[in-house]
C-alpha positions in Angstrom: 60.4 126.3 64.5 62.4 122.9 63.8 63.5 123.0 60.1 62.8 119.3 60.4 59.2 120.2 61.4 58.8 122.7 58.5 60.4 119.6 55.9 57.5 117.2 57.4 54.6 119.1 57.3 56.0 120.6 53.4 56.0 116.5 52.8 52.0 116.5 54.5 50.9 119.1 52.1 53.3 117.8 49.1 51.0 114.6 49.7 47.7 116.2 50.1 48.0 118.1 46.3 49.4 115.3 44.9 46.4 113.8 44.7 44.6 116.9 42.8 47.7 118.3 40.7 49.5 115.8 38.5 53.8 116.5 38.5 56.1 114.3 37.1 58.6 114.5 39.6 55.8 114.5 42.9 57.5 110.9 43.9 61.1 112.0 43.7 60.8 115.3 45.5 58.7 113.5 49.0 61.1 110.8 48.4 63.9 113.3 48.8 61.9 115.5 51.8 61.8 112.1 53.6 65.2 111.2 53.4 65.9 114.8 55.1 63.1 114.5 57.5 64.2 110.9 58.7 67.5 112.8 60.2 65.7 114.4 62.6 64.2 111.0 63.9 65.7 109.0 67.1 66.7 105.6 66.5 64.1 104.5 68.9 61.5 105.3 66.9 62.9 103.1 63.9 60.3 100.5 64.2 57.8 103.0 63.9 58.6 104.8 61.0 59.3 101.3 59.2 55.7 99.9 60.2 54.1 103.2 59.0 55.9 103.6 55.7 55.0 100.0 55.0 51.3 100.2 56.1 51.0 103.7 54.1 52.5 101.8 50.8 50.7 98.3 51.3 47.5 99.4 52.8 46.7 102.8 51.1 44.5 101.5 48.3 41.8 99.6 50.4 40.5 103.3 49.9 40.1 103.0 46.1 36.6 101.0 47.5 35.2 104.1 49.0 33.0 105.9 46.2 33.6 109.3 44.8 36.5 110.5 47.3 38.3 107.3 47.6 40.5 107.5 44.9 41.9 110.8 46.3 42.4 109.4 50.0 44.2 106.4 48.4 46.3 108.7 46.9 47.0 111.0 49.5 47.9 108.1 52.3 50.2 106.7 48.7 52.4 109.6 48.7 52.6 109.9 52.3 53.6 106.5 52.2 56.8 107.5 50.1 57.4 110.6 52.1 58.0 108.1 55.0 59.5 105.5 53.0 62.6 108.1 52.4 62.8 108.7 56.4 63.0 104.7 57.2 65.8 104.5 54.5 67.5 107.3 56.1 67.0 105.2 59.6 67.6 102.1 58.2 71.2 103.6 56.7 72.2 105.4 59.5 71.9 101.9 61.5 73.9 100.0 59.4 76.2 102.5 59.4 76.2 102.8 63.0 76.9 99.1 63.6 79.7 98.8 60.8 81.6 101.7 61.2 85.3 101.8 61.8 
C-alpha cells in the first residue's frame, strides 16, 4: 500500500479519537501528517483540498446544534479540518515554488 494512503487514513483515525481522548499536541501531530499527506496530491486537485480544508475548519461546528453526539461530530470534522489544512499548505507551497523558481 501507498505510504501516502497509510499517512491519510492514520490522520482519519488521529481525527476520529481526538474527539474522545484529549492530547496536547493532537493539532500539531494531523497538522504535521497533512503536510506529508499533501505531497502525494496532484496539483490539479489543489482547488479541492483548499475548499475542503476550509469547509472542514469554517463549517465544522454547525454540528455543536445536534444534541448529545454533536459535539463529537464537530470535533471530529475540526481536526479533519487541520489534517487537510497541512496538505493545502503543502499544495499551496509547492505552487509558489513552482512558479518562482530559478
Amino acid at each position: 500500500m501507498n505510504p501516502f494512503k497509510l499517512i491519510g487514513w492514520a490522520g482519519i483515525v488521529l481525527a476520529i479519537v481526538s474527539a474522545f481522548v484529549t492530547f496536547e499536541y493532537m493539532a500539531l501531530i494531523l497538522l504535521l501528517l497533512g503536510l506529508v499527506a499533501g505531497i502525494s496530491f496532484a496539483t490539479e486537485d489543489s482547488v479541492r483540498v483548499l475548499a475542503t480544508a476550509l469547509v472542514l475548519t469554517q463549517l465544522s461546528m454547525v454540528f455543536n446544534n445536534v444534541p448529545e453526539i454533536g459535539g463529537y461530530i464537530a470535533h471530529i470534522f475540526s481536526a479533519g479540518g487541520v489534517f487537510v489544512t497541512g496538505a493545502a499548505m503543502t499544495l499551496i507551497t509547492r505552487n509558489v515554488w513552482n512558479r518562482y523558481k530559478p
